[in-house]
N, C-alpha and C positions, 0 to 999 in steps of 0.2 A: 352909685347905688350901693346900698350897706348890705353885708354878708347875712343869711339866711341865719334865723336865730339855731336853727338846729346844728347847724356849723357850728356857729358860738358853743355848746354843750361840748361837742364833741369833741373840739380843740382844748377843751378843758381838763379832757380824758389823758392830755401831753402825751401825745402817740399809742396809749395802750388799749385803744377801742378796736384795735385791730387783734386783740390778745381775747376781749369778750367776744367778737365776733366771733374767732374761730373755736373759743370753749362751746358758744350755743351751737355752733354746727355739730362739734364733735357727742357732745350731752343728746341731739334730738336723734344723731346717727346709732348713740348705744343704746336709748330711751326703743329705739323700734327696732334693735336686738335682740333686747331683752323682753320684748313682747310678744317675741315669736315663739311655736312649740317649740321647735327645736333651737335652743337659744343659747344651750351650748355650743351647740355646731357654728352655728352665728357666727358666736363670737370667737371659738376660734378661728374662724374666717376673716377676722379683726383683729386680728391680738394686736399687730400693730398702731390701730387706734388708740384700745385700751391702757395701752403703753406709753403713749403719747399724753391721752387724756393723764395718767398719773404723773407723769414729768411734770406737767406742766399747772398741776391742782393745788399747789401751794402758791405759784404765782398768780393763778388767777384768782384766789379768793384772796390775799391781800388785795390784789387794785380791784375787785368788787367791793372787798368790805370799806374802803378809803373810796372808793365813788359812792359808793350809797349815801353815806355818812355826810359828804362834798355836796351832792344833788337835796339832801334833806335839809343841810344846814341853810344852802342858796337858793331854796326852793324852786328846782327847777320845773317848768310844767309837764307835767304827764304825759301831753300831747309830745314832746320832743321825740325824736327818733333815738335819741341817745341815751334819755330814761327811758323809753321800750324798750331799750337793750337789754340795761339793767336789770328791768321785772323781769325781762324774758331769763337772761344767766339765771338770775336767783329763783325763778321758778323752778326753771327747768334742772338748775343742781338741787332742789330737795327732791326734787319729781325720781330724778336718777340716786339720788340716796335711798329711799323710800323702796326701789326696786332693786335694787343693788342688795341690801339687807332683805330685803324678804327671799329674796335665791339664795341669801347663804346663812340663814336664820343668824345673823348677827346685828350687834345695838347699833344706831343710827347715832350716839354717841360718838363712836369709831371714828378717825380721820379717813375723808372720800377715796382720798390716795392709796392708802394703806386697802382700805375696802377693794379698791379697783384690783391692784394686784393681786390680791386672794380670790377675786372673779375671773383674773385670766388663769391661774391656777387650777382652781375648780371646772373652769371649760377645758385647760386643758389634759387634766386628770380625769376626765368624767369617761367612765365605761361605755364601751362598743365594740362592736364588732371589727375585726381589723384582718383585709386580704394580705395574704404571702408579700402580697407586694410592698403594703403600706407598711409593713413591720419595720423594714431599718428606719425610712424615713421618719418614724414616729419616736422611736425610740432615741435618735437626732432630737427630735422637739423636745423629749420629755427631760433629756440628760444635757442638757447644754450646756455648753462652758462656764457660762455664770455661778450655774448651781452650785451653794454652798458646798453640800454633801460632796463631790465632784474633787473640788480639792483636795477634800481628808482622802476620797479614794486612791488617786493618783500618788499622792505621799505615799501613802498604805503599800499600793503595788509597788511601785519602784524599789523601797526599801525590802520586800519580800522578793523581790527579783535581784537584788543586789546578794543580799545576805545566801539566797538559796539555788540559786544558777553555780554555788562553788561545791565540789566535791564532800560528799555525807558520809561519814562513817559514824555508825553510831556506837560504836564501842572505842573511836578514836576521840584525841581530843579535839573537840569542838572550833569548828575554822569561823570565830567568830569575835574581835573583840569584845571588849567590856564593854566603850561606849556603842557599840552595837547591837548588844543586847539591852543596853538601856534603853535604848531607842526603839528597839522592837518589842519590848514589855508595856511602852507607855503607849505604843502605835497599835496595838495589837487590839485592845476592845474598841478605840472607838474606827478601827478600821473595819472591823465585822461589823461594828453601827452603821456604819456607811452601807458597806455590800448591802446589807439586811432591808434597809431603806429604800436603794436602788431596785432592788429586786422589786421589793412590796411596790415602788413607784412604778413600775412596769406592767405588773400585776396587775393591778388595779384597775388597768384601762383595758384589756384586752380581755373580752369573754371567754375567747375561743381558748385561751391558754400557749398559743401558739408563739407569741413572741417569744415570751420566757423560756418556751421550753426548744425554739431555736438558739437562742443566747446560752442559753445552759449547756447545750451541745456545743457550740463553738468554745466556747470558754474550757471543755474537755480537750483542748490542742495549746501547742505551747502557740505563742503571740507569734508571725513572722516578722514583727517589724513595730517600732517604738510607738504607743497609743497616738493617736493625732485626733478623735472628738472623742465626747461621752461615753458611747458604749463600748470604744472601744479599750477606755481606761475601765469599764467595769469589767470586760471583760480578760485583761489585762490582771490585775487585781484579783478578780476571782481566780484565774488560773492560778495563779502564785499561791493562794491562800491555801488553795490545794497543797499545792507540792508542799508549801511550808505545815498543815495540818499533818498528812501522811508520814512526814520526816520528826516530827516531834511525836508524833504517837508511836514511831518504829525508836525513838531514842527512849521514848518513855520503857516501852515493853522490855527494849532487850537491857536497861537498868536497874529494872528492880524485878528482874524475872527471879521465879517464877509467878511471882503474880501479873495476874490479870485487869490492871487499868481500865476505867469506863473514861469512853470520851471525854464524859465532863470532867475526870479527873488531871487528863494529860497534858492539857495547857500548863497549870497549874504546876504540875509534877515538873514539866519541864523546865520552868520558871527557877524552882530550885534546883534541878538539877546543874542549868546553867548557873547559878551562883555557886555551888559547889566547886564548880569550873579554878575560882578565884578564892575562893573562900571554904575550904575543906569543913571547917565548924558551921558550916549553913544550914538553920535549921528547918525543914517542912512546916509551917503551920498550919492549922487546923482553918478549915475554910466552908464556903459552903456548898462544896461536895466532898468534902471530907471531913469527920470527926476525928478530934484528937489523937481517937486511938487506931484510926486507920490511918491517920498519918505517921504516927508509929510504925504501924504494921509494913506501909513502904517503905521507911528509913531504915528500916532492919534488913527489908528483902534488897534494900539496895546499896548497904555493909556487907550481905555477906555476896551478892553478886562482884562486889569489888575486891573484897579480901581473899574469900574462900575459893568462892568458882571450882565445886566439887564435879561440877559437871562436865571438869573437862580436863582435872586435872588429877590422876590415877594416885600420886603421893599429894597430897592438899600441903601448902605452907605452912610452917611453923607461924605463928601469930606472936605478936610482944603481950606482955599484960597492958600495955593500954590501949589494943586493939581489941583486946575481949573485954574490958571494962565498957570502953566504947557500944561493943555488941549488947552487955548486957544492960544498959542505959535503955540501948534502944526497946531491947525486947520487954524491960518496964513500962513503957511508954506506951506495947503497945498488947498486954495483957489481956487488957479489958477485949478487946478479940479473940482469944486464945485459941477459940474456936471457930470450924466455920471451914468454907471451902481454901481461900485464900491463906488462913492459919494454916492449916492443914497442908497447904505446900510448902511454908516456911517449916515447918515441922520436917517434911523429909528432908529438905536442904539442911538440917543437921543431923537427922539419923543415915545418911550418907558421910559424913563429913565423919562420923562420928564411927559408923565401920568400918570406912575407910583408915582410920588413923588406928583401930584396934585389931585389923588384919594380922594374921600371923601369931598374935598370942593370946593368953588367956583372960584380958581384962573385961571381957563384953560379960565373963560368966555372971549371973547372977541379977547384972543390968536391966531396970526398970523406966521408963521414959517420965520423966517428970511430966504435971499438969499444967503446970507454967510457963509459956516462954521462958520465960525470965532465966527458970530453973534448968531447964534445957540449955540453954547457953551457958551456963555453969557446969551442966555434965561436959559437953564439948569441951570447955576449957578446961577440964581437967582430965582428958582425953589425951589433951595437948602438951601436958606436961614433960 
């Protein structure tokens, strides 16, 4: 008795009918997911499938598109259980492209795979309501090991936890190599990209505000014990960021005191500060939170916090001429402010400096303060004489 023609088809598939079988199963199992109201929820109740289904979407449209092509060229009949398959796959994959792109208003152009993965995505970032309970466990789903961002955070913390778990003085030298700082300059924005991301990805999902604003409290404690999932490299990370923000803003302030740094300036500040470290001629550039001539205005406040230090020392140092050349470099540079609250303190950090060195005799008679930094730094040095 000869073999069933629909056999004959299906053997011709060389074992891979068992690969369209289970794509149609998987296609009608997300096709009635995704038609449900609640379809997010669904599928996150699936994510597993969908993960599956994308693994496995480039191998099944190869040996769909090679059987279609196979079945058309040998014209096999319609009737066959094994061309039914076929219609069915390829139906059923425009059917789920078709719905796939309409949930996430994207082109049907798109590869199915790539689409899938931005559907579990989207179900699993999509906004709700989330009890005390479900918080960690969620936050586990949203930050998983895989996640790109996840990396860069981990890098991030570790090296902020290496570099600043050691002993801070901000008026000592800095307990930090060169290549340590390189590495914390280069790590340093896209590791706040990360945090920033992480946050917003947490955000996003939680109406109540409740998760973030649990994670934001724990992360105000030091870590007891080395990160081991997701959130708790964020919050790993985030702690550190801390300590290393507060410790570079208390290095910023107490070096170019008396002025008064804005946040956004003290990254920045301390960037060169730390190259001064190594390189005494490093210059502040102009950036964009600071204009030229308030990067001036810091180079100045932060020569004569280094040279002068009027404020704490009752006879001030003699200076060389190429330390008051130096001064007045700076105070050229940083003119175009002359005025202003923060001038105005560099101002008295030389009219200090300036009766202190003329204590006891008669040179102050007569004395006028010049309009100019520049100028002013020129009386001093000749104060200095």
């Amino acid at each position: 008795m000869g073999r069933p023609v629909a056999d004959e088809y299906r053997l011709r598939l060389e074992g891979r009918a068992e690969l369209l079988e289970a794509a149609r199963l998987r296609y009608r199992s997300l096709l009635e997911g995704l038609s449900a109201k609640v379809w997010e929820e669904r599928l996150r109740k699936d994510r597993a499938l969908l993960r599956e289904t994308a693994e496995a979407q480039a191998k099944v449209d190869e040996v769909l598109t090679a059987a279609l092509r196979r079945a058309q060229a040998e014209g096999w009949p319609s009737a066959s259980p094994t061309a039914q398959l076929l219609r069915d796959v390829q139906g059923l994959r425009e059917k789920l492209l078709q719905a796939v792109t309409q949930r996430l208003l994207r082109s049907p152009t798109e590869p199915l795979a790539g689409l899938l993965r931005a559907l579990e995505e989207r179900a699993l970032t999509a906004p709700r309501e989330l009890t005390a309970e479900q918080r960690w466990p969620i936050a586990l789903e949203l930050l998983p090991d895989e996640l790109p961002l996840l990396r860069e955070l981990a890098t991030f913390g570790r090296l902020l936890a290496t570099l600043f778990s050691r002993p801070f003085d901000p008026e000592a030298r800095l307990p930090f190599l060169i290549q340590e700082i390189g590495a914390l300059r280069s790590q340093w924005s896209p590791g706040e990209v990360a945090l920033g991301q992480a946050w917003s990805r947490l955000a996003g999902v939680d109406r109540t505000g409740g998760l973030v604003n649990e994670l934001r409290k724990r992360a105000e404690q030091p870590p007891l014990h080395p990160p081991r999932n997701g959130p708790e490299h964020l919050l790993h990370a985030e702690y550190w960021r801390s300590v290393a923000r507060k410790r570079l803003e208390l290095l910023v302030r107490t070096r170019v005191h008396p002025l008064e740094p804005s946040p956004a300036e003290s990254v920045k500040v301390a960037w060169w500060l730390f190259a001064r470290e190594f390189t005494p001629e490093a210059r502040l550039p102009a950036s964009e939170v600071a204009t030229d001539a308030r990067a001036g205005l810091i180079e100045l406040a932060h020569e004569l916090w280094t040279l002068l230090r009027p404020d704490r020392a009752e006879d001030p140092p003699r200076l060389p001429d190429t330390e008051w050349e130096r001064l007045r470099e700076r105070a050229r540079r940083a003119d175009q402010l002359s005025q202003g609250r923060d001038a105005e303190r560099i101002r008295q950090v030389l009219r200090t400096f300036i009766w202190k060195r003329s204590m006891g005799n008669s040179v102050m008679r007569g004395w006028q303060e010049s309009s100019s930094l520049e100028s002013l730094v020129e009386q001093a040095w000749s104060f200095d004489q």
